[in-house]
C-alpha positions as CSV (number, residue, x, y, z in Angstrom):
1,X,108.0,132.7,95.9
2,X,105.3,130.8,97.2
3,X,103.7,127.5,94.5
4,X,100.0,127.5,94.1
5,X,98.8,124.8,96.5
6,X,96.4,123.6,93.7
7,X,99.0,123.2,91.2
8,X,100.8,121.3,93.5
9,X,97.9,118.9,94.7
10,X,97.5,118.5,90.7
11,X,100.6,117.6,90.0
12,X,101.0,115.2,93.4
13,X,97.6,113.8,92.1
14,X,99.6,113.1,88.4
15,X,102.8,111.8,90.3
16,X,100.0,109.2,92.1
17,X,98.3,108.4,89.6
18,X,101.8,107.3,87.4
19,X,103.3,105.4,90.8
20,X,100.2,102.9,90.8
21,X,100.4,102.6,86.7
22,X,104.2,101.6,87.4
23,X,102.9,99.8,90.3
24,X,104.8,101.5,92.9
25,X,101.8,101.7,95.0
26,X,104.1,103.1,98.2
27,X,105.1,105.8,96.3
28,X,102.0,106.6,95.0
29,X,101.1,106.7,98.5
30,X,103.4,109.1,100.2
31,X,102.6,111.3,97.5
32,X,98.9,111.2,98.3
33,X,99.6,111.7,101.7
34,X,101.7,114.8,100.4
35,X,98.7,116.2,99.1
36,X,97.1,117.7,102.7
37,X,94.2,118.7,102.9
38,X,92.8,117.7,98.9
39,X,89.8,120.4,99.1
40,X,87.6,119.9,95.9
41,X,90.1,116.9,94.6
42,X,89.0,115.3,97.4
43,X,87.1,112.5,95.2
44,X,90.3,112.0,93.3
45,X,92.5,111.8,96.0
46,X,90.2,109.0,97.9
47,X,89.4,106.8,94.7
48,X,93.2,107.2,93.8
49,X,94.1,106.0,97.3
50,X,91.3,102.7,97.6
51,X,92.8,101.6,94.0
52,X,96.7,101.5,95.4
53,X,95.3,100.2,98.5
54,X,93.4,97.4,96.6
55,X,96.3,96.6,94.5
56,X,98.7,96.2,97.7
57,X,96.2,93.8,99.0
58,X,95.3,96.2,102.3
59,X,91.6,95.7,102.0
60,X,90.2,97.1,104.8
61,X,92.3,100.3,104.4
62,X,90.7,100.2,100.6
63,X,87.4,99.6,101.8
64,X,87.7,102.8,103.8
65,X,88.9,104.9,101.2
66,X,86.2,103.6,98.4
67,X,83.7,104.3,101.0
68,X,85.1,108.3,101.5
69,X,85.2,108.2,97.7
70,X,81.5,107.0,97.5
71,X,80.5,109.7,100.0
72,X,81.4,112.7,97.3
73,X,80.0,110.3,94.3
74,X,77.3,107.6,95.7
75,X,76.6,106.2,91.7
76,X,80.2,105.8,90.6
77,X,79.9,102.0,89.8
78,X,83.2,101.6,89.4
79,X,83.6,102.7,92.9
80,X,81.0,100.8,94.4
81,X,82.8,97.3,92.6
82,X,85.6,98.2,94.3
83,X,84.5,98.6,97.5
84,X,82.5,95.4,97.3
85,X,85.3,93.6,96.0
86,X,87.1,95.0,99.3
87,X,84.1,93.7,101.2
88,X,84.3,90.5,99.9
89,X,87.6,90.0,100.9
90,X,87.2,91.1,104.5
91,X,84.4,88.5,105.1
92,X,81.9,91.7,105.0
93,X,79.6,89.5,102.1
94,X,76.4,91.3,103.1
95,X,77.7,94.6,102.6
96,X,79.1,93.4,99.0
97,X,76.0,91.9,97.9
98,X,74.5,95.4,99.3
99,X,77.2,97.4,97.4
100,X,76.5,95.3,93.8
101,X,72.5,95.6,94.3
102,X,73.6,99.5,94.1
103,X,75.2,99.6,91.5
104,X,72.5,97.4,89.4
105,X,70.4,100.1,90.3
106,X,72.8,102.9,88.6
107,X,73.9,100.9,85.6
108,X,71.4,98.0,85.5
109,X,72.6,97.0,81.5
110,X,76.1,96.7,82.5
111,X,76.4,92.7,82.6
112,X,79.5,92.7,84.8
113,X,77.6,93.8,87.7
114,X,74.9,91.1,87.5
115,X,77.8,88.6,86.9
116,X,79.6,90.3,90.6
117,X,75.8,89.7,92.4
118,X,75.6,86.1,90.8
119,X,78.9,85.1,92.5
120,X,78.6,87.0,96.1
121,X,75.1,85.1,95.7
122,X,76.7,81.8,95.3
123,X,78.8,82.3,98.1
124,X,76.7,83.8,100.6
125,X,74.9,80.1,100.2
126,X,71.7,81.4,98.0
127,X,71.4,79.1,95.2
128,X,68.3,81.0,93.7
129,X,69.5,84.1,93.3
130,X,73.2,83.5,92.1
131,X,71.6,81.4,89.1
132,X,69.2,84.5,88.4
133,X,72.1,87.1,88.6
134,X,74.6,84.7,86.6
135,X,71.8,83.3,83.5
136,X,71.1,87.1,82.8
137,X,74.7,88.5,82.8
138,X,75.3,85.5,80.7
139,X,72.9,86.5,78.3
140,X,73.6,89.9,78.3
141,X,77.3,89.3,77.3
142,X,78.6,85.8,76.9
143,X,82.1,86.2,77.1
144,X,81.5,86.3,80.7
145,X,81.3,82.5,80.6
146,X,84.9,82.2,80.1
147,X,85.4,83.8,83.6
148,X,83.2,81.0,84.9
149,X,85.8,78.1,85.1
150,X,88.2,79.8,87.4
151,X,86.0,81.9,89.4
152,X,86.1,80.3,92.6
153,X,83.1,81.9,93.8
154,X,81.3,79.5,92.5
155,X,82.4,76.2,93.8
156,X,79.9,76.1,96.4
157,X,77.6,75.8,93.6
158,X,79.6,73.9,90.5
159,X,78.8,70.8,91.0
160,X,74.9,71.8,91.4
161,X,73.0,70.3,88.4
162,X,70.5,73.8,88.3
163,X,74.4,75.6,87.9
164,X,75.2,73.3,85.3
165,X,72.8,73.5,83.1
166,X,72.9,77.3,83.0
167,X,76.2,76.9,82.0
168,X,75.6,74.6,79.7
169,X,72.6,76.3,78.1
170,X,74.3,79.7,78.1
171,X,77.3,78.7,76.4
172,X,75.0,77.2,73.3
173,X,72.6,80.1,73.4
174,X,69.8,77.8,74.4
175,X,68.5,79.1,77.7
């Protein structure tokens, strides 16, 4: 007797999905590449496969499979994050920034988004616009601040007296 093929993409989907929870991100994907031709899970199947690519560190590969993703859901922030983040780490900054500008335009309130544009601003060199992005994240939510000291985004910028002030000013409440 012949399985349904959709309850076997489902449950090759499910088998993914628990692979990259127990971080077995090669099993997860042969699994996915089990799945053939994914059909109408074909959003699933590509956001699936860009977060086990992202957490092996294959970035390009990632970037490829948010972008498929993004081409069945264009405003999934989460999905254009990741393919920023991707971007970022493939020395594509422009088409991070452009990714992040995106989604501010779908989820504009959601401070870590400003707080992404404020450090791919600081490190594509524009001073200006990485304060802007990072003084109204930080008022938007100030726990971001505690990211600040380790994000190495922003050391072309630390030492800046503009930056530290900001800092300074956010973290009292002051700005």
């Amino acid at each position: 007797m012949q399985s349904n093929p959709k309850v076997r993409r489902n449950k090759l989907l499910a088998e993914a999905e628990g692979y990259l929870t127990l971080e077995m991100y090669d099993h997860a994907l042969r699994a996915l590449d089990a799945i053939g031709d994914s059909g109408r899970m074909a959003f699933a199947v590509h956001s699936l496969r860009a977060e086990v690519l992202r957490h092996k560190e294959d970035f390009p590969a990632a970037a490829t499979a948010f972008e498929r993703a993004l081409g069945e859901k264009p405003d999934e922030v989460p999905l254009l994050m990741g393919v920023a983040w991707c971007y970022k780490r493939t020395e594509r900054l422009p088409q991070a920034i452009e990714a992040m500008e995106r989604a501010y335009e779908v989820s504009p309130k959601e401070p870590i988004v400003l707080y992404n544009l404020a450090c791919y601003w600081a490190l594509a060199g524009d001073k200006l616009k990485a304060l802007s992005w990072l003084g109204r994240a930080l008022r938007m939510d100030q726990d971001l601040r505690k990211l600040i000291p380790d994000e190495h985004d922003f050391d072309p910028i630390r030492d800046d007296p503009d930056f530290v002030l900001i800092v300074r000013n956010e973290k009292s409440g002051t700005a």
